[in-house]
C-alpha positions as CSV (number, residue, x, y, z in Angstrom):
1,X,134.1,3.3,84.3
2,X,136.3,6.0,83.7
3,X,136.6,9.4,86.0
4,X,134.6,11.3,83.3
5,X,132.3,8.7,83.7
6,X,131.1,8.9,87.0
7,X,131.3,12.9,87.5
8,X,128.9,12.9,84.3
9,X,126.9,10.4,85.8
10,X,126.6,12.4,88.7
11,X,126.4,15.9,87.8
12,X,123.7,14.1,85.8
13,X,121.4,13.1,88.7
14,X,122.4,16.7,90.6
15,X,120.9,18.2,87.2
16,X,118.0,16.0,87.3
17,X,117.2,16.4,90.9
18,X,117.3,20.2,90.9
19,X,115.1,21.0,87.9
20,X,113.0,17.8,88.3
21,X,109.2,18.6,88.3
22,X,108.5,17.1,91.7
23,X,111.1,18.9,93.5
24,X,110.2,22.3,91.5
25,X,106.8,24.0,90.3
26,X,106.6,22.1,87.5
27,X,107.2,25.6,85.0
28,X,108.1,24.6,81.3
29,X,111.4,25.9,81.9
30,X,112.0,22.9,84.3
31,X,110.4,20.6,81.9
32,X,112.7,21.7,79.1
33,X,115.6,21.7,81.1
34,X,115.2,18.3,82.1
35,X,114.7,17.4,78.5
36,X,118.2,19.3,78.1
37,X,119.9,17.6,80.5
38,X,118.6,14.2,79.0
39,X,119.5,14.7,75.7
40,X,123.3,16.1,77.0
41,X,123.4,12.4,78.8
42,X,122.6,10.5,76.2
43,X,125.2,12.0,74.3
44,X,128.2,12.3,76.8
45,X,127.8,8.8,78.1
46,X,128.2,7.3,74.8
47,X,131.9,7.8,73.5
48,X,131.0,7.5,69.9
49,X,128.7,10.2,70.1
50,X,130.9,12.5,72.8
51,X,133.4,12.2,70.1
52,X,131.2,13.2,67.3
53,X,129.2,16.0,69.2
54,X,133.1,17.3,70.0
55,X,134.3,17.3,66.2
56,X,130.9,19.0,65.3
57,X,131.3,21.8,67.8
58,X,135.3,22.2,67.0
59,X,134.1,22.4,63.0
60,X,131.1,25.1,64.7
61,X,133.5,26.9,66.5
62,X,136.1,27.1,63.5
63,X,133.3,28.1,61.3
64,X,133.5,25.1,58.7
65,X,130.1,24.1,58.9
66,X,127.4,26.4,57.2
67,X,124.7,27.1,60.4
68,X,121.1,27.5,58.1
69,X,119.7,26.1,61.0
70,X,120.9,27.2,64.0
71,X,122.8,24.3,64.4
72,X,125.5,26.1,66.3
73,X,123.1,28.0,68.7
74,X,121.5,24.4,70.0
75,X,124.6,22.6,70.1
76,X,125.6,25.7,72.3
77,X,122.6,25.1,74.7
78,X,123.0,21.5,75.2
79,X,126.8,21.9,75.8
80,X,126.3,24.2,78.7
81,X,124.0,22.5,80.2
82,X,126.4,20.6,82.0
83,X,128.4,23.5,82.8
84,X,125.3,25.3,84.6
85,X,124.7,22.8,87.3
């Protein structure tokens, strides 16, 4: 297990423990959040998808891909919400 690793792994669980319904009122927002932060682990502790989600947001940010869907917007959300710990 490499550095990245193990300081995703455990910004994970602080992520998990802070907006974890037990621990908070249970609110949708924590509900969502945790979905977030679920869906951000799944894809930055698998390095096929890491490096796909990274070429898709590089092609977002370079404005090659056409965004009919908001693609950009949720990728946007899910990426941060590792940085928002």
């Amino acid at each position: 297990m490499d550095s990245d690793s193990i300081e995703i792994k455990k910004t994970y669980r602080q992520l998990v423990k802070k907006y974890h319904p037990d621990k908070n009122s249970g609110k949708e927002y924590d509900l969502e959040m945790i979905k977030k932060i679920n869906i951000a682990f799944e894809v930055l502790s698998d390095n096929h998808k890491r490096v796909y989600y990274d070429k898709l947001c590089l092609e977002i940010e370079n404005n090659d891909i056409v965004d009919n869907f908001n693609l950009g917007t949720n990728l946007e959300n899910e990426k941060t919400v590792f940085r928002n710990k």
